[in-house]
DRENSE-140571 format. One line per 4 residues: number of its first residue (from 1); their letters; for each residue x, y, z of C-alpha. Coordinates in steps of 0.1 Angstrom, whole numbers, plus 5000, padded with zeros to 4 digits. Example, Ala and Ser with C-alpha at 12.3 -4.5 7.8 and 13.67 -1.06 7.14 Angstrom:
1 = AS = 5123/4955/5078; 5137/4989/5071
! end
This chain:
1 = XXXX = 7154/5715/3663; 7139/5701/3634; 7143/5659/3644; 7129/5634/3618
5 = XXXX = 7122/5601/3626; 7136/5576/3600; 7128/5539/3596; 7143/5515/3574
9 = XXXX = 7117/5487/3557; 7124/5460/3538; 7097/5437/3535; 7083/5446/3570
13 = XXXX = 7048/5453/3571; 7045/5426/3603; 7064/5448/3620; 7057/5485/3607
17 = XXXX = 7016/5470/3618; 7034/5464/3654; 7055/5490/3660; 7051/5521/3640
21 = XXXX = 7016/5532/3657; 7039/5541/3684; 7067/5559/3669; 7038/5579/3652
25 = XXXX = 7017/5586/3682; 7051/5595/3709; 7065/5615/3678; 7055/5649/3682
29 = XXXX = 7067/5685/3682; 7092/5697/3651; 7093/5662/3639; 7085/5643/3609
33 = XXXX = 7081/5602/3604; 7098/5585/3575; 7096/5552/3564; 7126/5548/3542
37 = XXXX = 7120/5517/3515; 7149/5492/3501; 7130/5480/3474; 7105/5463/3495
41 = XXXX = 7083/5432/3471; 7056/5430/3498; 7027/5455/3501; 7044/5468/3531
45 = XXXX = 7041/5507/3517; 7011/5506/3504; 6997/5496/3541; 7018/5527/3556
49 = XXXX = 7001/5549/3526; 6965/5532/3538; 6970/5538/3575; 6996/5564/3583
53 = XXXX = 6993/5595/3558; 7011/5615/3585; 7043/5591/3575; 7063/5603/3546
57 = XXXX = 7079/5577/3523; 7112/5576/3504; 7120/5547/3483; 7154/5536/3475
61 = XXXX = 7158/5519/3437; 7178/5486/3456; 7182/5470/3485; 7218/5480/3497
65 = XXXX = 7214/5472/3532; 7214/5494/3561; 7247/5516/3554; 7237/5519/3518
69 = XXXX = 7197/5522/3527; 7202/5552/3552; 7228/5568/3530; 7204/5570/3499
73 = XXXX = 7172/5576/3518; 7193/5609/3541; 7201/5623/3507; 7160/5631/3505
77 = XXXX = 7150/5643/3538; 7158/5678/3554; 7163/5676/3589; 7184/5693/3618
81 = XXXX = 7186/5660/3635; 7181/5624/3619; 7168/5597/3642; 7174/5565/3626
85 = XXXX = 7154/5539/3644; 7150/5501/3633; 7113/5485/3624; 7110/5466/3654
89 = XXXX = 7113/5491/3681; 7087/5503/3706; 7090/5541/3718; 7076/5554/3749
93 = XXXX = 7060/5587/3761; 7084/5611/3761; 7115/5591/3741; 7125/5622/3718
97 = XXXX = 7125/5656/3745; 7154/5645/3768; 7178/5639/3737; 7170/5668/3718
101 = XXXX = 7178/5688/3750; 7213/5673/3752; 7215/5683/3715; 7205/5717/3718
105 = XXXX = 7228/5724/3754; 7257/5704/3737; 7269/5717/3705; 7299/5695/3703
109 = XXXX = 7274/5659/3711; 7273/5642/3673; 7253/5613/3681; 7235/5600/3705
113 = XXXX = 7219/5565/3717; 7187/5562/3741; 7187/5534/3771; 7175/5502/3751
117 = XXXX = 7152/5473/3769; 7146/5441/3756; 7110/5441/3744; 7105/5402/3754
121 = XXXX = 7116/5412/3784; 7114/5447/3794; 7135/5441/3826; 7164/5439/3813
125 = XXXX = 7188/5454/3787; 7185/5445/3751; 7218/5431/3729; 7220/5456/3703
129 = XXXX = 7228/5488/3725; 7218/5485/3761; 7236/5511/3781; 7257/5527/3755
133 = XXXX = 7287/5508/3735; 7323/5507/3739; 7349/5486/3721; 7379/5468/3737
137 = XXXX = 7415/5466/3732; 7412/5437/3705; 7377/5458/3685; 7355/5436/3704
141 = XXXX = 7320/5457/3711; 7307/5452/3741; 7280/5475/3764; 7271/5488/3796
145 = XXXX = 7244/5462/3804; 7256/5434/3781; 7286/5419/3779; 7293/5394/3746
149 = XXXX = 7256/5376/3755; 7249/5387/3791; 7222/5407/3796; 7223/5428/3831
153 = XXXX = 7185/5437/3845; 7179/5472/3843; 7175/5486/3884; 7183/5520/3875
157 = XXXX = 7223/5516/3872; 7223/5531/3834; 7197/5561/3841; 7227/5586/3836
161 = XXXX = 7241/5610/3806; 7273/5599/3797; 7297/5598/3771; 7303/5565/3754
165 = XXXX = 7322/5551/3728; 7298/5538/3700; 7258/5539/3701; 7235/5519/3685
169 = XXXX = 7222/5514/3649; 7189/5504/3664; 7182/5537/3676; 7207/5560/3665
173 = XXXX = 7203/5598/3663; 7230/5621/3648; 7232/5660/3634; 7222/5657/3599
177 = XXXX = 7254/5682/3594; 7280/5655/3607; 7260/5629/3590; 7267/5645/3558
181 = XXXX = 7304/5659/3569; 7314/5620/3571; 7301/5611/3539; 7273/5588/3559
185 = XXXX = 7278/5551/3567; 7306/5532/3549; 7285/5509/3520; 7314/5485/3522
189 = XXXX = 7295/5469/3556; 7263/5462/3540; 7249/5457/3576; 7261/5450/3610
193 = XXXX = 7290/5476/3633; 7289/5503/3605; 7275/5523/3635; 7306/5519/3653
197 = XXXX = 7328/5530/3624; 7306/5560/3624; 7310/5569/3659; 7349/5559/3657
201 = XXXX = 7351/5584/3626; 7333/5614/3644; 7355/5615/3673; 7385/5609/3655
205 = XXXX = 7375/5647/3637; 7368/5659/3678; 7327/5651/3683; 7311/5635/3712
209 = XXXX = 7292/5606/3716; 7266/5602/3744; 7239/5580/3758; 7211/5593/3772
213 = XXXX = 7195/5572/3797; 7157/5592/3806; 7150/5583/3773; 7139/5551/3766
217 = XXXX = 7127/5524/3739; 7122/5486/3734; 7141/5466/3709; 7127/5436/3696
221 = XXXX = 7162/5423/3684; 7172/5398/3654; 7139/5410/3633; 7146/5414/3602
225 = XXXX = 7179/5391/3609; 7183/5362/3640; 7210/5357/3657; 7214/5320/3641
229 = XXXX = 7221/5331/3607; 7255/5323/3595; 7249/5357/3572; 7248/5380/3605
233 = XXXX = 7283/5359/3616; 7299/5367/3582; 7290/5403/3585; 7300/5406/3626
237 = XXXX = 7338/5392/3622; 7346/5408/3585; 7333/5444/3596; 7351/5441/3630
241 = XXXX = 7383/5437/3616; 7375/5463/3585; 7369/5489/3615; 7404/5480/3633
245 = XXXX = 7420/5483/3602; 7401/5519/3593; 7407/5528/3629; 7427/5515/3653
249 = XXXX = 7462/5537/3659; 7491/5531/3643; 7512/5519/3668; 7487/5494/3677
253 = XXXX = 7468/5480/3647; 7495/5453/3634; 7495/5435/3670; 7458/5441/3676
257 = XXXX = 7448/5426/3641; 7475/5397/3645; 7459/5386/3676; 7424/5389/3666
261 = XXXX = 7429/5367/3637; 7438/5343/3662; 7406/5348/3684; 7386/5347/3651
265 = XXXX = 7398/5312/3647; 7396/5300/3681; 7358/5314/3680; 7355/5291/3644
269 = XXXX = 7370/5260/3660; 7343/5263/3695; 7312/5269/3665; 7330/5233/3650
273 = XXXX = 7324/5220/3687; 7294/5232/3691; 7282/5211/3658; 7277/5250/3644
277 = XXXX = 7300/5245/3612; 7281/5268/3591; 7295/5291/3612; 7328/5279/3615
281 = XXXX = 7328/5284/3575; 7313/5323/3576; 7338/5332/3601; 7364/5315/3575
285 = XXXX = 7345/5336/3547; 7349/5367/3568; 7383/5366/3567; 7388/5358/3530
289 = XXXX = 7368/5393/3524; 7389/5407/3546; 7419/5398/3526; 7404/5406/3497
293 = XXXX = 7394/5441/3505; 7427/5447/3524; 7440/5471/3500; 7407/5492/3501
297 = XXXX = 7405/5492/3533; 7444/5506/3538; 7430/5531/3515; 7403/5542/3536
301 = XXXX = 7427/5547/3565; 7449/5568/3550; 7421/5591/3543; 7412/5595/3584
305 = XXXX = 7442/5618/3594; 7435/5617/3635; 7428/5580/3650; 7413/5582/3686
309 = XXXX = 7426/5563/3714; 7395/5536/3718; 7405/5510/3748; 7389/5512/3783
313 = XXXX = 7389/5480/3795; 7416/5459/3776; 7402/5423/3768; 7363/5421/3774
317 = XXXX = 7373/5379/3756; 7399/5376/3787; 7377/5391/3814; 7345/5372/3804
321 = XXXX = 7357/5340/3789; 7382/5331/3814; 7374/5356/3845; 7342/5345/3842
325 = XXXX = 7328/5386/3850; 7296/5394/3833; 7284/5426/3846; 7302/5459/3832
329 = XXXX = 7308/5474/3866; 7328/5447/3876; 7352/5443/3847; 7384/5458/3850
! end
């Protein structure tokens, strides 16, 4: 299958110099490296022209973000199989065979994620993806290995192929065919759980989504933007509650939004405790775009006919916040 491996850069030469000697070197086979551009201003593709002439290079006109960056830059590239993969990721030896097996055995597997470590600490499992994603009953993400900010170590327990609910942005490879079929990511995210709406949206039309633990990768995590930025809170509690509302079954979504509004602003008043009140005010701001783009948004689920059933364990908040249970195998 013809696989190409497709980077996002803006402004990241630091971390194309780091990490893209190993995407090119573990890259091999029917595959092709791009570095997709969002309108970078440093000389970052001029040093992948200097140093990498294996690398193609697409440039986008703007910088729209991730949905927006990957939806332009797909538009250019011919490929069976598009591995999106983010600037600050290490591959290993071997990363790309076991998924393109699953690919070529499993005709009805859309997407799939790898096993993702924590570069700064390659014992354990890394935020963004770990074992494969799932969301709970109140559209609160969570993963095997990492629940809300606990990280599990990695002894072996995710080394399996199983179907999940959501995989990764970081490292995120779909059939160029469903990619297209689903009219990409929805621009409306800008950045941040776009990848879940993806994966919501292609098994609402009757795809799978797996994780493929024998393959493996290290993600840097918070790169290109840190977990303290109140522009990464805005865009975590808006998009959550624009993929409920897309989403989330009929009978459930009026009760299910209702409540999270209310865990929104319990999570504003502890960032208020926590002397945090710039992020007390983005979570605020998230909500006033949700209002804003309510109608749109209504609009958009209307248009998806079939809305999957998404729950496996009911409140992840409940269980960890108040149980006190960090490890996935032990929630209920």
């Amino acid at each position: 299958m013809k696989t190409a491996v497709v980077i996002l850069n803006w402004n990241g030469k630091q971390l194309l110099e780091q990490f893209l000697p190993s995407i090119v070197n573990y890259s091999d086979g029917d595959t092709e490296v791009y570095v997709a551009d969002n309108a970078s201003t440093d000389d970052s593709i001029a040093f992948v022209k200097a140093n990498f002439p294996s690398v193609k290079i697409v440039i986008n006109q703007e910088n729209g973000g991730y949905a927006k960056g990957y939806n332009d830059a797909l538009q250019h590239i011919d490929a069976d199989i598009y591995c999106l993969i983010n600037s600050d990721i290490e591959v290993t030896p071997n990363w790309l065979p076991p998924i393109i097996e699953v690919f070529e055995n499993e005709s009805n597997t859309a997407i799939i994620q790898p096993k993702l470590l924590d570069f700064k600490d390659k014992e354990k499992f890394e935020y963004a993806g770990a074992g494969g994603g799932f969301v709970d009953y109140f559209g609160y993400p969570y993963c095997r290995g990492r629940v809300f900010n606990y990280l599990e170590k990695d002894n072996g327990q995710f080394d399996d192929i199983t179907q999940i609910f959501w995989a990764s942005g970081a490292c995120f490879f779909i059939r160029s065919e469903v990619f297209h079929k689903l009219n990409g990511f929805d621009e409306h995210y800008f950045a941040h759980q776009e990848e879940i709406d993806l994966c919501w949206r292609s098994q609402n039309e009757g795809y799978d989504v797996k994780y493929v633990g024998t393959s493996t990768v290290y993600h840097v995590g918070g790169a290109t933007l840190q977990e303290s930025n109140p522009r990464k809170t805005f865009l975590n509690f808006r998009n959550s509650l624009f993929t409920i509302l897309k989403n989330v079954p009929r009978k459930h979504v009026i009760l299910v939004i209702f409540i999270r509004l209310i865990l929104d602003g319990i999570a504003g008043l502890k960032f208020a405790v926590e002397l945090r009140p710039v992020h007390t005010w983005s979570v605020l701001k998230a909500h006033l775009s949700f209002y804003k783009n309510l109608r749109k948004f209504i609009k958009k689920r209307r248009q998806i006919q079939r809305k999957l059933s998404y729950s496996v364990h009911t409140s992840v908040v409940w269980q960890h916040f108040v149980l006190g249970k960090t490890e996935f195998k032990k929630l209920q």
